[in-house]
C-alpha positions in Angstrom: 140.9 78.5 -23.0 139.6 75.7 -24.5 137.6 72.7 -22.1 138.9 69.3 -23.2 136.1 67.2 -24.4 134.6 64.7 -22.1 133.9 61.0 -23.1 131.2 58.3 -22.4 131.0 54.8 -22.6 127.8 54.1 -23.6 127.1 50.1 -22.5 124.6 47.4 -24.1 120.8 48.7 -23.1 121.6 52.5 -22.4 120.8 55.4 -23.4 123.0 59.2 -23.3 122.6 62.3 -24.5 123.6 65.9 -23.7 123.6 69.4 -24.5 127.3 69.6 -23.8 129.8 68.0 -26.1 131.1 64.1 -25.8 132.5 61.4 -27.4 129.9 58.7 -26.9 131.6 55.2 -27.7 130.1 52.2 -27.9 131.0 48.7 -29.5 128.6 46.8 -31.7 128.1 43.7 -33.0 124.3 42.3 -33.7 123.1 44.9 -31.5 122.3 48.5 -32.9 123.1 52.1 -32.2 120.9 55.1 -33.3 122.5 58.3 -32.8 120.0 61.4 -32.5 120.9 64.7 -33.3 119.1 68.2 -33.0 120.6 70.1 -36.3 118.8 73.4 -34.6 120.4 73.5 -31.1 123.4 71.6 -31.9 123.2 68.5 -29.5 122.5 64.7 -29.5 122.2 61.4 -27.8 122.6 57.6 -28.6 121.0 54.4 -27.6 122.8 50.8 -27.5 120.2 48.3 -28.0 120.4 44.5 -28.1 116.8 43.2 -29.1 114.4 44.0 -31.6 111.3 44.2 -29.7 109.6 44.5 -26.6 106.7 42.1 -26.3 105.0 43.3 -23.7 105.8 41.0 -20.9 108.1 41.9 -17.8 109.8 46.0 -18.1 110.0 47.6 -21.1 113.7 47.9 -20.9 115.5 49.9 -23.5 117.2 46.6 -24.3 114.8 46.6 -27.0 115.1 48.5 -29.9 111.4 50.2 -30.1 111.6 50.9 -26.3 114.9 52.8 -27.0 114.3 54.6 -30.2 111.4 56.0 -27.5 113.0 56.3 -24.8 116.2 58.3 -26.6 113.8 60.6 -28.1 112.1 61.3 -25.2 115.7 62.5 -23.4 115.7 64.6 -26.5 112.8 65.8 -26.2 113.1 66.8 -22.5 116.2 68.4 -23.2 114.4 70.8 -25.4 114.8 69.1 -28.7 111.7 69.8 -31.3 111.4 65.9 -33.2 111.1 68.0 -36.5 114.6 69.7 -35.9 116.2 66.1 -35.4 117.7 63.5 -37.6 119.1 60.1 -37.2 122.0 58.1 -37.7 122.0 54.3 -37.4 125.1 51.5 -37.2 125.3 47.5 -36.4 122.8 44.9 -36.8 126.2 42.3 -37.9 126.1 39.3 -37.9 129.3 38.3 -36.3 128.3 35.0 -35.1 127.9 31.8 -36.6 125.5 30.3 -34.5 122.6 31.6 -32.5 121.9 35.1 -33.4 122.6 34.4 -37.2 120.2 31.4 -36.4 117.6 33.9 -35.4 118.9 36.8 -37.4 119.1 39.2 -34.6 121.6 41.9 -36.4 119.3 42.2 -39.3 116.0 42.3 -37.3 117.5 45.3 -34.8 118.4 46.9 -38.2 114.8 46.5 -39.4 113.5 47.4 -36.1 115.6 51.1 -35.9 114.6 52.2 -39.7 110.9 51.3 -39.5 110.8 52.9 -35.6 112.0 56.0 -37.3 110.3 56.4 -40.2 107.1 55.8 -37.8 108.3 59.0 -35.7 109.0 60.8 -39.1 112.4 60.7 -38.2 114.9 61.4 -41.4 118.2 58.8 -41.4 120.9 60.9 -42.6 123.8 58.1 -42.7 123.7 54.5 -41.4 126.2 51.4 -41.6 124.6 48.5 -40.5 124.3 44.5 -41.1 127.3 42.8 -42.6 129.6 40.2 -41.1 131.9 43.0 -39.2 131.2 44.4 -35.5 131.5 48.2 -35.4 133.2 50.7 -33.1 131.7 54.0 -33.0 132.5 57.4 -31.7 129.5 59.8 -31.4 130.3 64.0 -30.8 127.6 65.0 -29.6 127.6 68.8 -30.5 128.7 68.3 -34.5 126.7 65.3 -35.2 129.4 63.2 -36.7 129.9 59.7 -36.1 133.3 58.1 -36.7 133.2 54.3 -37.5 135.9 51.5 -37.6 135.3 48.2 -38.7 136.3 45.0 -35.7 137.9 42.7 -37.5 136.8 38.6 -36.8 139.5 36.9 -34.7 139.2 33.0 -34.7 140.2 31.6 -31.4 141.6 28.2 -32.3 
């Protein structure tokens, strides 16, 4: 008989992943998502990260998009992924504000931050949704790969 899947809700500056299967959910707006996944063994993980990058002062929290990209392969990595058998998936980096992070252009800079972090580890990005004016729910099963995406619609509160 089949297990019923288990889910996770993956919060702002975390970082899952597993060999078993789960829905990994997270919500996005400037803040980006990198979903890993080993094609080979079948299994992946995802990191929610808020900042683009750690400056070297105070803990190098995953909070920070380089520290996370690291730290999420690292799980991987521990969990017996090989970085060659792994490939990436990226979402977020809105701008869903009107003030402050647009001001600072937050969305687009974790964007930048998760492609060029990536490419550096000679990491491939199979699919990716990010910037935009719209926050992002996604859904992450961890043993297919697939990533299921719906658009947050803006809601003025008057």
């Amino acid at each position: 008989m089949m297990q019923p899947h288990r889910t996770y809700y993956l919060y702002p500056s975390n970082i899952f992943a597993s060999r078993e299967l789960y829905y990994v959910t997270t919500l996005l707006g400037s803040c980006v998502a990198v979903c890993l996944y080993d094609q080979r063994q079948r299994f992946g993980g995802m990191n929610h990260f808020m900042l683009p990058l750690w400056n070297g002062n105070g803990l190098a929290s995953p909070k920070y998009g380089n520290i996370a990209i690291q730290h999420l392969l690292q799980k991987m990595e521990s969990l017996g992924s090989r970085k060659s058998d792994i490939v990436a998936k990226v979402f977020g980096g809105a701008s869903v504000l009107d003030i402050d992070t647009n001001l600072f252009h937050i969305g687009e800079r974790n964007a930048g931050v998760a492609k060029s972090e990536l490419t550096a580890l000679g990491i491939n990005i199979v699919a990716s949704s990010v910037k935009g004016d719209r926050g992002r729910k996604i859904i992450f099963n961890t043993f297919t790969g697939e990533v299921r995406q719906k658009y947050i619609e803006k809601r003025i509160l008057k």
